[in-house]
C-alpha positions in Angstrom: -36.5 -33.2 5.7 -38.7 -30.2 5.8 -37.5 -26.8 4.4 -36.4 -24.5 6.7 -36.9 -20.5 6.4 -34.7 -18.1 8.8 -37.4 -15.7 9.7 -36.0 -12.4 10.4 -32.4 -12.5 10.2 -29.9 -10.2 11.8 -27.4 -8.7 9.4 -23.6 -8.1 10.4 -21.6 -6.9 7.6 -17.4 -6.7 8.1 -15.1 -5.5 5.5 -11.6 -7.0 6.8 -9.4 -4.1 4.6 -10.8 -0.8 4.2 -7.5 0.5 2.9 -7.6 3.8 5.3 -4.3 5.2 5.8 -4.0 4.3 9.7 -1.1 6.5 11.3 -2.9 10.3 10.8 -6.1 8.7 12.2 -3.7 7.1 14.9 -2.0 10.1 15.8 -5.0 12.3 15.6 -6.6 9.9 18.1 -3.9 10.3 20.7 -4.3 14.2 20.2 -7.8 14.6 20.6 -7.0 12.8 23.7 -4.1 14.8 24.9 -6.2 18.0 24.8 -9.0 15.6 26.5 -7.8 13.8 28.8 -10.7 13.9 30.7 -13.0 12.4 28.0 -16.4 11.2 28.4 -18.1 8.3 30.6 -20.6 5.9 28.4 -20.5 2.2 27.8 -17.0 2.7 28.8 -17.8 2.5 32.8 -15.2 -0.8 32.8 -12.3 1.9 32.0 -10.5 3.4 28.9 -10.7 6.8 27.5 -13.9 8.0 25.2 -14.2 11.2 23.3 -16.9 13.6 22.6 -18.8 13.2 19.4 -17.5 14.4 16.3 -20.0 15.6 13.4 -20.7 16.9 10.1 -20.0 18.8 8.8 -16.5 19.7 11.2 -15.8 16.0 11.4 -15.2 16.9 7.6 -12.4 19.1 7.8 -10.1 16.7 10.8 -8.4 13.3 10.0 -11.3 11.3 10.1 -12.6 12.7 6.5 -11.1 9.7 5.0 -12.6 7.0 7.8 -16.2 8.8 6.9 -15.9 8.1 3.4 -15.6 4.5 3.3 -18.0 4.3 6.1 -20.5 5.7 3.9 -19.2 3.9 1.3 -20.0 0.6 3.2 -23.1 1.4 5.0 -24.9 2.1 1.0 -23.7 -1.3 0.2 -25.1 -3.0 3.3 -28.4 -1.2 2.8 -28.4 -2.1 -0.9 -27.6 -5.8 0.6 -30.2 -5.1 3.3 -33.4 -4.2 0.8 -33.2 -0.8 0.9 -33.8 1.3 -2.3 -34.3 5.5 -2.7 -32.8 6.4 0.4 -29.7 8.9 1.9 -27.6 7.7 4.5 -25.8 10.4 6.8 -23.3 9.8 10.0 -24.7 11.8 12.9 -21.7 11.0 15.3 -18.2 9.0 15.4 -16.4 9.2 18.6 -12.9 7.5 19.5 -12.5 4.7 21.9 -8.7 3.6 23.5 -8.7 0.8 25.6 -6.0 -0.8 27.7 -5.5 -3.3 30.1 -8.6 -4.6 31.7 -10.6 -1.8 30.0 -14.0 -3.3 28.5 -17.3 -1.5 27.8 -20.5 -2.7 29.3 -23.4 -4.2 27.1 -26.1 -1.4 25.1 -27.4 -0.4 22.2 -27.4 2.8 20.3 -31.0 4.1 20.3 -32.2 6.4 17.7 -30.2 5.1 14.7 -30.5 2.7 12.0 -26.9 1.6 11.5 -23.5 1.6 14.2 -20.3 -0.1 14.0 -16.7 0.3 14.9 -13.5 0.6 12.8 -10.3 -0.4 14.0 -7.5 1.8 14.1 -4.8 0.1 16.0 -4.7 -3.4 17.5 -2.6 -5.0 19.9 -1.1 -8.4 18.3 -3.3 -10.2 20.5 -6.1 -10.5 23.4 -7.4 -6.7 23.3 -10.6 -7.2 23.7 -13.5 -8.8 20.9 -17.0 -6.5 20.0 -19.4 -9.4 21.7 -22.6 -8.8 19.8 -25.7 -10.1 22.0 -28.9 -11.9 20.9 -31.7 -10.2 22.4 -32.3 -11.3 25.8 -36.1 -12.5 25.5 -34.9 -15.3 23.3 -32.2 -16.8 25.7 -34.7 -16.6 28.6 -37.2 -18.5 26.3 -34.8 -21.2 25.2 -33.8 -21.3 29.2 -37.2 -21.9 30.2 -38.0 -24.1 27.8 -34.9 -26.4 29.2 -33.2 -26.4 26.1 -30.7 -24.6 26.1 -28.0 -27.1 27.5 -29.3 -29.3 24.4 -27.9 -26.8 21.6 -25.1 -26.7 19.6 -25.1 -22.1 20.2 -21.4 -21.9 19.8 -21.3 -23.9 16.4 -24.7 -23.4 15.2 -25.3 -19.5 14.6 -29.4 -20.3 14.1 -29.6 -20.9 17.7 -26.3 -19.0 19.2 -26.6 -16.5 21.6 -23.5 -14.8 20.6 -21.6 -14.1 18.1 -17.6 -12.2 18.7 -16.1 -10.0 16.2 -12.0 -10.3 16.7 -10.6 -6.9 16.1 -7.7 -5.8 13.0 -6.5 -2.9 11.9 -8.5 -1.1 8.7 -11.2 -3.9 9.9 -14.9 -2.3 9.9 -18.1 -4.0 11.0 -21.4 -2.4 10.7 -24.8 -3.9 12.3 -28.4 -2.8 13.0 -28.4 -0.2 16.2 -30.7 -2.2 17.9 -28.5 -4.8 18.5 -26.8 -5.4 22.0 -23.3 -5.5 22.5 -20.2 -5.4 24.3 -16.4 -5.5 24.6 -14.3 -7.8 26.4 -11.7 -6.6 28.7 -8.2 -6.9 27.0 -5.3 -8.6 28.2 -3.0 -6.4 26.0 -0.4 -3.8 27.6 -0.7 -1.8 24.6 -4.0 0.4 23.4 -6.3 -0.5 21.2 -7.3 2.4 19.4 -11.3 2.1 17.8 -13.8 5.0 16.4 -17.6 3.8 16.9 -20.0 5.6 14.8 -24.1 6.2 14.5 -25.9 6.1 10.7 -29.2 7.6 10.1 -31.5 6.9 7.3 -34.1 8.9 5.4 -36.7 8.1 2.4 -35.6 10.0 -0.4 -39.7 10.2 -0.8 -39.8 12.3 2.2 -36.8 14.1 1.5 -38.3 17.6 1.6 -40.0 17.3 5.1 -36.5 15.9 6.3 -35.9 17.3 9.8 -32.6 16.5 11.4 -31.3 18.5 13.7 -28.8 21.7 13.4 -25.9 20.9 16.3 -22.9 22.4 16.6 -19.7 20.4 17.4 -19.1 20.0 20.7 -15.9 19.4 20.5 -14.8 22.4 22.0 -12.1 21.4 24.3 -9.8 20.7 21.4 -7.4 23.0 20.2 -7.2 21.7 16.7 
């Protein structure tokens, strides 16, 4: 048999423990959202409640000092893993998702950034929803009109898959490239499932003196923390 080369994989890197102490995160998400109950409308049209961005450096001084660590932590691994070598990573935004019953988030991406993941805080013991993660949708309309598709293995075989589920877990993290499509599944659970999503920028530390990154201001300022 010939050898085979994957040209291009797609990275997807999950730490199943990141040893963050959950119940101050928990209760910290349920009072953000009690001073917000409002929240924000995104990839959360299919219900559920989504805050406003958080950001450096306030994020720093809030509950979520301790989740931003070990993100960082992670993400310089995965780059290292990825091929990357004399560069700074920074967290632009993290932003807290709780789902219920029904509640699901529609498919997108998260333009602009490198890295994005999610980190899960509190989950139901079961059916609350997986992260769907999408192949791009050129490559399934290929294999489609080619008349293939019904001739693959995708749900065993992740070379030809179209995709792949991440099952939520508490002190789970997942981090992936922030081109990549995804979703969430509506949940079955009664109870919430409590997730922060975040963006990771990247930059050369060859360039580091013409960095530019802009100066924003929390905008958080509906919370009286």
């Amino acid at each position: 048999m010939a050898k085979r080369t994957d040209l291009f994989p797609t990275p997807l890197w999950e730490e199943e423990d990141c040893g963050v102490d959950l119940q101050p995160l928990v209760d910290f998400c349920y009072h953000v959202k009690q001073e917000d109950p409002e929240g924000r409308r995104a990839s959360n049209g299919g219900g559920g409640w989504q805050s406003s961005d958080f950001r450096v450096p306030f994020l720093l001084t809030t509950p979520l000092k301790e989740l931003h660590d070990r993100i960082i932590q992670e993400a310089y691994a995965s780059m290292d893993d990825w091929g990357f070598n004399a560069y700074s990573l920074h967290l632009s935004n993290m932003w807290i998702n709780i789902n219920n019953k029904k509640h699901f988030n529609y498919t997108h991406t998260h333009p602009g950034s490198l890295l994005s993941g999610v980190f899960y805080a509190k989950v139901p013991q079961c059916c609350c929803g997986d992260l769907r993660i999408i192949r791009d949708l050129h490559e399934q309309n290929l294999k489609e009109a080619g008349m293939v598709n019904q001739n693959l293995d995708r749900w065993e075989n992740p070379a030809n898959g179209d995709e792949h589920m991440v099952t939520p877990k508490e002190n789970k993290l997942a981090i992936f490239p922030a081109w990549l499509a995804h979703s969430v599944d509506p949940s079955s659970s009664d109870d919430d499932r409590i997730s922060l999503s975040f963006n990771i920028h990247a930059f050369s530390d060859f360039l580091r003196d013409d960095q530019v990154y802009p100066t924003q201001q929390p905008i958080n300022t509906r919370l009286s923390l």
